[in-house]
py3Dmol code that shows the C-alpha trace and the ligand (Angstrom):
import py3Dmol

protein = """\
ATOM      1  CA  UNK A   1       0.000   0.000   0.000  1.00  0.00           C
ATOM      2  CA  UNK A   2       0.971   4.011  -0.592  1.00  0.00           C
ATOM      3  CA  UNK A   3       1.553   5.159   3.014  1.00  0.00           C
ATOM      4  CA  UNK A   4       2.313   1.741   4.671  1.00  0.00           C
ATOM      5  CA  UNK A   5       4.474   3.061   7.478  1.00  0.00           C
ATOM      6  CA  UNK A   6       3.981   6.633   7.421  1.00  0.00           C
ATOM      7  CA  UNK A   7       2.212   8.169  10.212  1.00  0.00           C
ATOM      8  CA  UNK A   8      -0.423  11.125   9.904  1.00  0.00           C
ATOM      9  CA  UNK A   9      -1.881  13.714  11.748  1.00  0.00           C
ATOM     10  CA  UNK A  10      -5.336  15.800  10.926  1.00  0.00           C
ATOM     11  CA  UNK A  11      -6.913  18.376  12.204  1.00  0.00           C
ATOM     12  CA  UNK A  12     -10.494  18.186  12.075  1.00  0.00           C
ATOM     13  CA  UNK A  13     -10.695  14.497  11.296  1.00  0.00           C
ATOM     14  CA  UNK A  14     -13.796  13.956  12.857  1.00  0.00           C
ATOM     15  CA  UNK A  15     -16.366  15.277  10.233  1.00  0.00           C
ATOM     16  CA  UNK A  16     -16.590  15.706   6.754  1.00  0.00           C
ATOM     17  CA  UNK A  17     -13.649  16.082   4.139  1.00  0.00           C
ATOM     18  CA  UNK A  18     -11.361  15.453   7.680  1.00  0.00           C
ATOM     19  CA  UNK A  19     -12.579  12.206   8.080  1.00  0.00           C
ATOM     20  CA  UNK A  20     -12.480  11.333   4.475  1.00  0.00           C
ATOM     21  CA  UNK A  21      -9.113  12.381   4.632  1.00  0.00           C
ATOM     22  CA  UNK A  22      -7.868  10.171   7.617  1.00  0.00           C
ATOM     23  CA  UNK A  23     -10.145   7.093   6.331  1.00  0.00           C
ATOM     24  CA  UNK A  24      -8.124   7.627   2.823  1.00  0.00           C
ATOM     25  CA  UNK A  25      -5.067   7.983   4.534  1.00  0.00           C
ATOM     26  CA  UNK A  26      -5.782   4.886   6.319  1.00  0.00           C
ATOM     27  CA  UNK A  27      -6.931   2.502   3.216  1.00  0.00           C
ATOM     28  CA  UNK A  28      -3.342   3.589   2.077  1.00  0.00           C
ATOM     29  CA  UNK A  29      -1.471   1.967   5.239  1.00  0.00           C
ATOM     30  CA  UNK A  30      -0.694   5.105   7.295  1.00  0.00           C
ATOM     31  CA  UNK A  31      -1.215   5.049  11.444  1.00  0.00           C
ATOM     32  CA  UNK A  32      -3.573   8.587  12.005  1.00  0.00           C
ATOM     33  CA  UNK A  33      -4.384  10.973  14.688  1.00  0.00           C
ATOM     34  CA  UNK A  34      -7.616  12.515  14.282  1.00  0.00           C
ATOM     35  CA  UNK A  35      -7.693  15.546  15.896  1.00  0.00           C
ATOM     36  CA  UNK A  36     -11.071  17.289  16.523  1.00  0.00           C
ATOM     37  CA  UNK A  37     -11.885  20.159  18.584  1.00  0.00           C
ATOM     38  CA  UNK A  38     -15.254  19.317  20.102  1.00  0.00           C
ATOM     39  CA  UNK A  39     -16.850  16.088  18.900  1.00  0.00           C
ATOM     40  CA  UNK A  40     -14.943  13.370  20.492  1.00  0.00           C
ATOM     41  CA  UNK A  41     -17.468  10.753  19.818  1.00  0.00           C
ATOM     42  CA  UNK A  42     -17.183  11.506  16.021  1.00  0.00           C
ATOM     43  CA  UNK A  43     -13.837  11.646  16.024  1.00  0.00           C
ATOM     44  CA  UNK A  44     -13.377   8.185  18.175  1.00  0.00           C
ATOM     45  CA  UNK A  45     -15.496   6.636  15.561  1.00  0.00           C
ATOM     46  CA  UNK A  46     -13.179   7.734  12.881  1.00  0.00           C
ATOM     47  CA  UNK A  47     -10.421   6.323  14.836  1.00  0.00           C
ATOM     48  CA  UNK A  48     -12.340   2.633  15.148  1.00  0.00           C
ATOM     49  CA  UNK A  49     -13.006   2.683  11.244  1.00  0.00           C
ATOM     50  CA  UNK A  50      -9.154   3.432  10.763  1.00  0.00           C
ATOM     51  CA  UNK A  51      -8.283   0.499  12.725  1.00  0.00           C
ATOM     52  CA  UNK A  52     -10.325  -1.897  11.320  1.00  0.00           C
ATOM     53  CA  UNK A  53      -8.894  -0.993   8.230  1.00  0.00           C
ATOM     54  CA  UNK A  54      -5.500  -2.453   9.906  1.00  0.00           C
ATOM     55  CA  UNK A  55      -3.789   1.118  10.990  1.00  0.00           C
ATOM     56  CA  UNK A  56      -2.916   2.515  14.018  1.00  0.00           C
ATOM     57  CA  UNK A  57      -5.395   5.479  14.776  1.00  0.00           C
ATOM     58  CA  UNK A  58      -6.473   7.674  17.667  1.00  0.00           C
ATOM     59  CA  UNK A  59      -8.723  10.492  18.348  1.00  0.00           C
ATOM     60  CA  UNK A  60      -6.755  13.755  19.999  1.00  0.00           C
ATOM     61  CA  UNK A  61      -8.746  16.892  21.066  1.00  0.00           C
ATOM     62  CA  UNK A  62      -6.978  20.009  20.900  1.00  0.00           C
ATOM     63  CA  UNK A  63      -8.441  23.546  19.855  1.00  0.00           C
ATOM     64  CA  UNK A  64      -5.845  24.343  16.908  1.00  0.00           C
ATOM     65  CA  UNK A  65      -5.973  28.141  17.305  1.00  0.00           C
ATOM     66  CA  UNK A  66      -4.529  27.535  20.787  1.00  0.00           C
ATOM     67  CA  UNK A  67      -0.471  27.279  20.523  1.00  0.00           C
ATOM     68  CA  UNK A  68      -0.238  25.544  24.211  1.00  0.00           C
ATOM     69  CA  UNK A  69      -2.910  22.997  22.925  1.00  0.00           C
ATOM     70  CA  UNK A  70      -1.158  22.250  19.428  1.00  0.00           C
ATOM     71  CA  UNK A  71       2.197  22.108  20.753  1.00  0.00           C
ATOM     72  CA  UNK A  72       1.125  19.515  23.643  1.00  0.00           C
ATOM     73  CA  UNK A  73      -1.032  17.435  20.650  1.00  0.00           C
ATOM     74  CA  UNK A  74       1.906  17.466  18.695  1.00  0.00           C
ATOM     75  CA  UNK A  75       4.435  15.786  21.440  1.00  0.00           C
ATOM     76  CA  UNK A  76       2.105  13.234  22.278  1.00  0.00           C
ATOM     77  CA  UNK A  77       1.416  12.190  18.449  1.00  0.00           C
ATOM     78  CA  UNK A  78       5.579  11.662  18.210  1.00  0.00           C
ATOM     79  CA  UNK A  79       5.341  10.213  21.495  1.00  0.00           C
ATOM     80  CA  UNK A  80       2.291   7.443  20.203  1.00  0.00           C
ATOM     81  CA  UNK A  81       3.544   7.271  16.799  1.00  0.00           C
ATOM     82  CA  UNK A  82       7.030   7.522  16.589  1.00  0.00           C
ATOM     83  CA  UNK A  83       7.043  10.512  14.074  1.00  0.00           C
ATOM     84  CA  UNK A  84       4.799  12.750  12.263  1.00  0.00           C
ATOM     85  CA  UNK A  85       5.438  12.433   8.387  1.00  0.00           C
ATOM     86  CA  UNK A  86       2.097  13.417   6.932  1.00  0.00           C
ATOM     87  CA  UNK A  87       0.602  16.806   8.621  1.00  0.00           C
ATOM     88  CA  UNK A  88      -3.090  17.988   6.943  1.00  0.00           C
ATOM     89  CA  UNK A  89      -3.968  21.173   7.921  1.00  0.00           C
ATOM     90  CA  UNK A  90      -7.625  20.553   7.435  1.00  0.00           C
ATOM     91  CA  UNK A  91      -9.740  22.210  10.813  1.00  0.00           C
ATOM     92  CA  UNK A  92     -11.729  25.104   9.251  1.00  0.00           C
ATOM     93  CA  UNK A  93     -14.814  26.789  10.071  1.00  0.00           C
ATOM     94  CA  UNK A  94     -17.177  29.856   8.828  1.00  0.00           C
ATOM     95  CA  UNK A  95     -19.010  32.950  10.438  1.00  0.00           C
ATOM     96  CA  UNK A  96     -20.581  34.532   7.236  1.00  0.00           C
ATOM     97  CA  UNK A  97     -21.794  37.878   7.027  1.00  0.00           C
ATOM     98  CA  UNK A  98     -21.753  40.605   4.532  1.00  0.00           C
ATOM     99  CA  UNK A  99     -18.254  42.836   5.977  1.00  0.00           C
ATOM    100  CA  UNK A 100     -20.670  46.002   6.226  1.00  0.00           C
ATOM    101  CA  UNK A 101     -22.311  43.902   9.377  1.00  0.00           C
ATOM    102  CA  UNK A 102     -19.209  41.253  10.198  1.00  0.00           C
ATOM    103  CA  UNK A 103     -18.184  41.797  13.783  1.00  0.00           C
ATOM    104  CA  UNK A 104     -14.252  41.847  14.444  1.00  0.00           C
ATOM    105  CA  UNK A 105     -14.752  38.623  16.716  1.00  0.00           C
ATOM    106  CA  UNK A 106     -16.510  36.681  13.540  1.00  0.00           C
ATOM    107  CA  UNK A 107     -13.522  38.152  11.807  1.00  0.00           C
ATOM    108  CA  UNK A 108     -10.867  37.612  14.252  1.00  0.00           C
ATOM    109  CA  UNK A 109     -12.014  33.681  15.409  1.00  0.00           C
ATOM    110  CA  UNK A 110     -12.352  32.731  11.520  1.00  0.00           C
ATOM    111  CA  UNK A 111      -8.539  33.868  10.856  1.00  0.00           C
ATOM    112  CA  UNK A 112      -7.712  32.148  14.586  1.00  0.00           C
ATOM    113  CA  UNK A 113      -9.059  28.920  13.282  1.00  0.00           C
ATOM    114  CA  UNK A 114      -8.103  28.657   9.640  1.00  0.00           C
ATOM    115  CA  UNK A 115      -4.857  30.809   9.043  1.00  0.00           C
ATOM    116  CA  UNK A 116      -3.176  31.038  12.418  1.00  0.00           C
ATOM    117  CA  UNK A 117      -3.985  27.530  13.755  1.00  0.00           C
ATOM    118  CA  UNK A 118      -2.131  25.829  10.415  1.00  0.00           C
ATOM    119  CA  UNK A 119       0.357  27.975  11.019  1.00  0.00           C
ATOM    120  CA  UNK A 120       0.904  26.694  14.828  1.00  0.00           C
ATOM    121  CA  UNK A 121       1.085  23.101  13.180  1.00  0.00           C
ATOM    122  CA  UNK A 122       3.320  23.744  10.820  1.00  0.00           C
ATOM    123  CA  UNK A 123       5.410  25.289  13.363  1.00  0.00           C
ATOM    124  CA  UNK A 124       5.020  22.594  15.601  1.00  0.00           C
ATOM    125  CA  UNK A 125       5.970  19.798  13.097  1.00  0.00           C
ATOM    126  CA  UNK A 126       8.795  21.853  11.284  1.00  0.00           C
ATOM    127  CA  UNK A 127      11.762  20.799  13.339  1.00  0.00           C
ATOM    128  CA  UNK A 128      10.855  17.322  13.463  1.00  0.00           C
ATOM    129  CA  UNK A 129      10.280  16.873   9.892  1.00  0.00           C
ATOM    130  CA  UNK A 130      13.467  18.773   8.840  1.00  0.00           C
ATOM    131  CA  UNK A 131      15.714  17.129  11.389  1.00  0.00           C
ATOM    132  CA  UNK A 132      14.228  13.730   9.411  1.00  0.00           C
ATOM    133  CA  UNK A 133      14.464  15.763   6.382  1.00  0.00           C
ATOM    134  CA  UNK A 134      10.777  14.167   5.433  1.00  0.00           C
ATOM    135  CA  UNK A 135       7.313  15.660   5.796  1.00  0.00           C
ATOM    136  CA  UNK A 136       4.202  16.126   3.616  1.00  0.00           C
ATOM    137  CA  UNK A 137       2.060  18.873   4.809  1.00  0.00           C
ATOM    138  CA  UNK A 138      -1.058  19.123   2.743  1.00  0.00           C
ATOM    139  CA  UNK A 139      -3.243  22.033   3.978  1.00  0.00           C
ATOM    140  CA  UNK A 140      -7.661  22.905   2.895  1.00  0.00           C
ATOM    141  CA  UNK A 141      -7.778  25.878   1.270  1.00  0.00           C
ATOM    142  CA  UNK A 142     -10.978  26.716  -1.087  1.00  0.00           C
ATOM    143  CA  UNK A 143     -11.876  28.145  -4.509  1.00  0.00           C
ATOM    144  CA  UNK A 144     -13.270  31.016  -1.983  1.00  0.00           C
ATOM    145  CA  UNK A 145      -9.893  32.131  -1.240  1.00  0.00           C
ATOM    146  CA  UNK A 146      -8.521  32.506  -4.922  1.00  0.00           C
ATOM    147  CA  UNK A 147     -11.744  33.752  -6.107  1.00  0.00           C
ATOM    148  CA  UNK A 148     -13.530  35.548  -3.757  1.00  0.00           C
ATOM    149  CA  UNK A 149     -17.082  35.559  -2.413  1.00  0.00           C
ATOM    150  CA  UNK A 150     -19.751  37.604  -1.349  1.00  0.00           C
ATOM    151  CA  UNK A 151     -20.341  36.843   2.948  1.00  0.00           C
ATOM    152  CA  UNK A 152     -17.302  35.221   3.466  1.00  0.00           C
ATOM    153  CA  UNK A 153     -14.670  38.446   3.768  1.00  0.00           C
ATOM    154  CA  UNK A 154     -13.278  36.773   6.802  1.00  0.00           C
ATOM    155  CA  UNK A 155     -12.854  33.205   5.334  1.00  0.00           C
ATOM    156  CA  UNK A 156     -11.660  33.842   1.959  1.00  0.00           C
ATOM    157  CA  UNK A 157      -9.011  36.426   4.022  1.00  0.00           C
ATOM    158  CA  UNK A 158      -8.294  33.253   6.000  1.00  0.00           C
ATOM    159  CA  UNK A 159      -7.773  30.671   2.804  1.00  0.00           C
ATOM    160  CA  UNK A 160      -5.954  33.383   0.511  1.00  0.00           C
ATOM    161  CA  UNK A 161      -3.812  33.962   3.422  1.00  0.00           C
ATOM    162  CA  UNK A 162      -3.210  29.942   3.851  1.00  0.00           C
ATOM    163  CA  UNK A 163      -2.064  29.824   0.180  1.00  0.00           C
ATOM    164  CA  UNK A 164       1.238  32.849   0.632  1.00  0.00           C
ATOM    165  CA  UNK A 165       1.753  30.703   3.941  1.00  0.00           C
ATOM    166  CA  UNK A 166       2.266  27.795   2.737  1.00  0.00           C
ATOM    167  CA  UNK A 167       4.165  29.016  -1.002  1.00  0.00           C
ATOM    168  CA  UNK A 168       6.595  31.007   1.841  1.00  0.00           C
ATOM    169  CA  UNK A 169       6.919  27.423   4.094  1.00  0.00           C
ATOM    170  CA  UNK A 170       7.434  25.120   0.976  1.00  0.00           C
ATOM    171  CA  UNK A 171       9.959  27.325  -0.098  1.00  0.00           C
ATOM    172  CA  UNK A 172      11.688  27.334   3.377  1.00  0.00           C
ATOM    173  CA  UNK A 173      11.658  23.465   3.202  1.00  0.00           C
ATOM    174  CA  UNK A 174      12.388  22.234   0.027  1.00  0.00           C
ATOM    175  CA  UNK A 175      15.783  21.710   0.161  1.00  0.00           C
ATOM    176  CA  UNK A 176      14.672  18.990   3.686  1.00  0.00           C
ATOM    177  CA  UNK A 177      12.440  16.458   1.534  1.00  0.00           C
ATOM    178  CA  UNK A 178       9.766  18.848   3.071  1.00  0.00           C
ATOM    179  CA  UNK A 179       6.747  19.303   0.813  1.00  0.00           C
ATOM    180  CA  UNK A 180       3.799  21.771   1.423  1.00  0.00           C
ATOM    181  CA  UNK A 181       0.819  21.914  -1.369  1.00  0.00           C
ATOM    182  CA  UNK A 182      -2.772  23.067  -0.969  1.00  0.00           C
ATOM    183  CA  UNK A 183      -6.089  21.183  -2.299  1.00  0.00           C
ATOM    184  CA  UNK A 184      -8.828  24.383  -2.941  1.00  0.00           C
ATOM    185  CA  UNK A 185     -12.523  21.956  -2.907  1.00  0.00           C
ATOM    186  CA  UNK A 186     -15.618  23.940  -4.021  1.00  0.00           C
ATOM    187  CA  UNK A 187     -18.481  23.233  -3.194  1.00  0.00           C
ATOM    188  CA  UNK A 188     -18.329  19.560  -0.722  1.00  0.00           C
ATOM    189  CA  UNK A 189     -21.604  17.883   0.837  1.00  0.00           C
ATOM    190  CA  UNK A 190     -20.506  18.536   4.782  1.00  0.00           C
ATOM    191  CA  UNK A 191     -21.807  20.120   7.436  1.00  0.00           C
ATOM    192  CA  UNK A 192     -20.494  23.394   6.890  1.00  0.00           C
ATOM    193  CA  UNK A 193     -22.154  23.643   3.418  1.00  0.00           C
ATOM    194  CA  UNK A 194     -25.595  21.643   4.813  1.00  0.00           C
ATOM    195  CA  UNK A 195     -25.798  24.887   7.165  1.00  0.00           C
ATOM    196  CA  UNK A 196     -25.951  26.643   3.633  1.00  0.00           C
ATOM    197  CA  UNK A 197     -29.631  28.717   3.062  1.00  0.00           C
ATOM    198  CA  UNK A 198     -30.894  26.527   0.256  1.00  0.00           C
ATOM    199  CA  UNK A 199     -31.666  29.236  -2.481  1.00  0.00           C
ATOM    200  CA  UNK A 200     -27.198  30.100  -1.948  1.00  0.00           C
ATOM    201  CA  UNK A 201     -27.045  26.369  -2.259  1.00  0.00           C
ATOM    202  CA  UNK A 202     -28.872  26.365  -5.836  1.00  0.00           C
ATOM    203  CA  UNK A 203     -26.890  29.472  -6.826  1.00  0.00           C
ATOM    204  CA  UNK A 204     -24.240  27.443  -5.933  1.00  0.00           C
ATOM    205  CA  UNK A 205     -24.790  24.307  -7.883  1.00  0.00           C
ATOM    206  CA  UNK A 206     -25.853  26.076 -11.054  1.00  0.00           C
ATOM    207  CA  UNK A 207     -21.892  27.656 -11.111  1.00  0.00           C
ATOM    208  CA  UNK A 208     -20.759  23.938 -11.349  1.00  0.00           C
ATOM    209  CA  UNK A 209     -19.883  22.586 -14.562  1.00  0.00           C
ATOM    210  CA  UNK A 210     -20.508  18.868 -13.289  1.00  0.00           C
ATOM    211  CA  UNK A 211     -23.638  19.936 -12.010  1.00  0.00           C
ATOM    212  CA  UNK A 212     -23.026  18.188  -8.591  1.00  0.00           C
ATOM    213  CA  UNK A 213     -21.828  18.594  -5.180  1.00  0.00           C
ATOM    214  CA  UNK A 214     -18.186  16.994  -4.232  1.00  0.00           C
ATOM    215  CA  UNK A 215     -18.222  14.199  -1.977  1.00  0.00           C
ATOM    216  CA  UNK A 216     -15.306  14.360   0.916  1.00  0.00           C
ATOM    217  CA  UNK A 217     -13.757  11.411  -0.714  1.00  0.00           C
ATOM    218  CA  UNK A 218     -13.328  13.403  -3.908  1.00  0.00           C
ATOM    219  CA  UNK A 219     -11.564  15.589  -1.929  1.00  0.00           C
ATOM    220  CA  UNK A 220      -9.152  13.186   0.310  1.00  0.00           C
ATOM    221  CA  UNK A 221      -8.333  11.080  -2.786  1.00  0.00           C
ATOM    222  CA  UNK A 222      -6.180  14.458  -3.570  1.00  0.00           C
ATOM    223  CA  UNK A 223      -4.847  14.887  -0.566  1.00  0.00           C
ATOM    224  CA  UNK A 224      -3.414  11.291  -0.225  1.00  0.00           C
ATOM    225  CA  UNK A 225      -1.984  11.827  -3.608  1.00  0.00           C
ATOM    226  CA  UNK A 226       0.202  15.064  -2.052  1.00  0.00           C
ATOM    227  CA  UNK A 227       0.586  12.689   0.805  1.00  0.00           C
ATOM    228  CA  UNK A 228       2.762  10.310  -1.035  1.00  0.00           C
ATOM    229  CA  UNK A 229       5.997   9.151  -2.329  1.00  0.00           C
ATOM    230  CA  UNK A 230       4.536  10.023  -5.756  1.00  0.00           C
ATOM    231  CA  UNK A 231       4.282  13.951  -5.107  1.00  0.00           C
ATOM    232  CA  UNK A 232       7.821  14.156  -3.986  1.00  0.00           C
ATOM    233  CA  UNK A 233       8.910  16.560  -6.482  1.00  0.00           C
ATOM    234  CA  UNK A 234       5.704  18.663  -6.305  1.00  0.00           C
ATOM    235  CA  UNK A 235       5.387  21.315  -3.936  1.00  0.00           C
ATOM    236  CA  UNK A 236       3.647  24.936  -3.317  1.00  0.00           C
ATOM    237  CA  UNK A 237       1.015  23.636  -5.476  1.00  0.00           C
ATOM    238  CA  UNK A 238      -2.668  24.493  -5.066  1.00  0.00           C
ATOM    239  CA  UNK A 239      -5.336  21.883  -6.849  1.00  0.00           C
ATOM    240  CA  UNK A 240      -8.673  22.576  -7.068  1.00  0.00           C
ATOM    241  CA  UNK A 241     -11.354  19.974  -6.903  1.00  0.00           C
ATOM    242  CA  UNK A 242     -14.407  21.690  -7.810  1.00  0.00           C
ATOM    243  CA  UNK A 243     -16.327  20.004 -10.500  1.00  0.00           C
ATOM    244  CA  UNK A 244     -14.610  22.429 -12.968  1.00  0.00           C
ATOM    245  CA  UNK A 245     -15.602  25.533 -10.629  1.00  0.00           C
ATOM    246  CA  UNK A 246     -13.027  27.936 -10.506  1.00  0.00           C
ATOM    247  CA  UNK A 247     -12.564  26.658 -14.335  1.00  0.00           C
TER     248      UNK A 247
END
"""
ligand_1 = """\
48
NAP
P -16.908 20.529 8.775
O -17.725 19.395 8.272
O -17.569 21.711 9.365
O -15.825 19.951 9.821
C -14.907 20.829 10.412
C -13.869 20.043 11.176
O -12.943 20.979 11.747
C -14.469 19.268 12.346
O -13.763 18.051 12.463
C -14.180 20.167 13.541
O -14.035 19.452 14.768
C -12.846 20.752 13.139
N -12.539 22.012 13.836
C -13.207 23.196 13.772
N -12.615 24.109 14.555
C -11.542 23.510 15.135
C -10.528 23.918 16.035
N -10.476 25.157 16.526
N -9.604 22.997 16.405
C -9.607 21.731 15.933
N -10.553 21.293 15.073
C -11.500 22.167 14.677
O -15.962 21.124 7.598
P -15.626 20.534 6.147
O -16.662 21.007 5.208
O -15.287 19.103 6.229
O -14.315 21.379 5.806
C -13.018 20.912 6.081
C -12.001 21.892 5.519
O -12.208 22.046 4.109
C -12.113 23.291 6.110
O -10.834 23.868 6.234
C -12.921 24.043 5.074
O -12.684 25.417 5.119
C -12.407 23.405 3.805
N -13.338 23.538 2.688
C -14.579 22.982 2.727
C -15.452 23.146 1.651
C -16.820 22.551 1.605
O -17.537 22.783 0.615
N -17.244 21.795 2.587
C -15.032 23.889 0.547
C -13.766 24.445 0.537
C -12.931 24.262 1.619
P -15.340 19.128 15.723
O -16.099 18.053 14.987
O -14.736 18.649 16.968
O -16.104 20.406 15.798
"""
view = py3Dmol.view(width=600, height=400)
view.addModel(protein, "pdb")
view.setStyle({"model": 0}, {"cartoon": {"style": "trace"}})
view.addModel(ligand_1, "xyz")
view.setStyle({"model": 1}, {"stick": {}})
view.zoomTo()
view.show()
């Protein structure tokens, strides 16, 4: 298999494209730690289904925006694991509102979550993964945050922002087997998009060429692929999988 023997950690395993992603990473042979911020039952469940796929797994709470939190999550996954070669920055979440009414918390906790909590686990993995000069860190942006979009000033600030991250960090690590690449899904059936009013939800589908809604698994097939050996010469990279979308 792929990723027999590589170990994983992602953030915000325990729902939607998250748990995709760590089920994916786990038909491919890696161990994963799901980390979720409040549903532990979720995120346990994910944990079961990774194991009886034949993996290591287990579920890790920590809030992602919190630096304490993510550097204490990080520790224990070396100390469970061994080593963390496969980091997915994938813990997101939305407050929309038009900017004329956003309020600077709504602003301020979406950039927390998105930008500056991948940033505190890329810092926290970056010294292991040069010092084993290996690491694939594969981080959720969105077709909102190289295109824009109307209600979501705060989000698409946080997922533009992700992308000159993570171009500046795969530049600092290239040269340590260290890759960093983006995947930008469009529109995905989760529960962030379910909490969708359904006339933006027809808008929506009617600016899809495949004239469908992504499944997570769409999504974490493309992730595993930056995950492994295969990718190694690819990184910086943002691909979108959007039904032809941002097209
Ligand atoms: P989702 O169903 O709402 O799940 C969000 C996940 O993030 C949950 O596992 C949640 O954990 C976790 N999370 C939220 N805040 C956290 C925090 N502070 N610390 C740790 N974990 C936290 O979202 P999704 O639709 O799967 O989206 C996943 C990623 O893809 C996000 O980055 C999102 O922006 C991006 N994306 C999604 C779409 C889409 O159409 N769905 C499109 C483009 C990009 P709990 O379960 O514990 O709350």
């Amino acid at each position: 298999m792929e990723l027999t023997g590589r170990n994983a950690l992602v953030t915000g395993g325990s729902r939607g494209i998250g748990r995709a992603v760590c089920l994916e990473l786990a038909r491919q042979g890696a161990n994963v730690a799901i980390n979720y911020a409040g549903s532990a039952q979720a995120a346990e469940e994910v944990a079961q289904a990774c194991r009886e796929l034949g993996v290591e797994a287990f579920a890790i709470q920590a809030n992602v925006a919190d630096a304490a939190a993510v550097d204490a999550m990080v520790k224990e996954v070396i100390t469970r694991l061994g080593r963390i070669d496969i980091l997915v920055n994938n813990a997101g979440i939305t407050k929309d509102r038009l900017a004329l009414q956003m309020k600077e918390e709504e602003f301020d906790a979406v950039l927390d979550t998105n930008l500056k909590g991948a940033f505190l686990c890329m810092k926290a993995v970056y010294r292991p993964m040069m010092k084993q000069r290996y690491g694939r860190v594969v981080n959720l942006t969105s077709i909102v945050g190289l295109r824009g979009n109307p209600g979501q000033a705060n989000y698409a600030a946080s997922k533009a922002g992700l992308i000159g991250m993570s171009k500046s960090i795969a530049k600092e690590l290239a040269s340590r087997g260290v890759t960093v690449n983006l995947v930008a899904p469009g529109f995905i059936d989760t529960d962030m998009t379910a909490a969708l009013p359904e006339a933006a939800r027809t808008a929506l589908l009617s600016s899809i060429p495949m004239a469908r809604l992504g499944q997570p698994e769409d999504v974490a097939r493309a992730v595993a692929f930056f995950a492994s050996e295969n990718a190694g010469y690819i990184t910086g990279q943002v691909l979108c999988v959007d039904g032809g979308m941002a097209v």
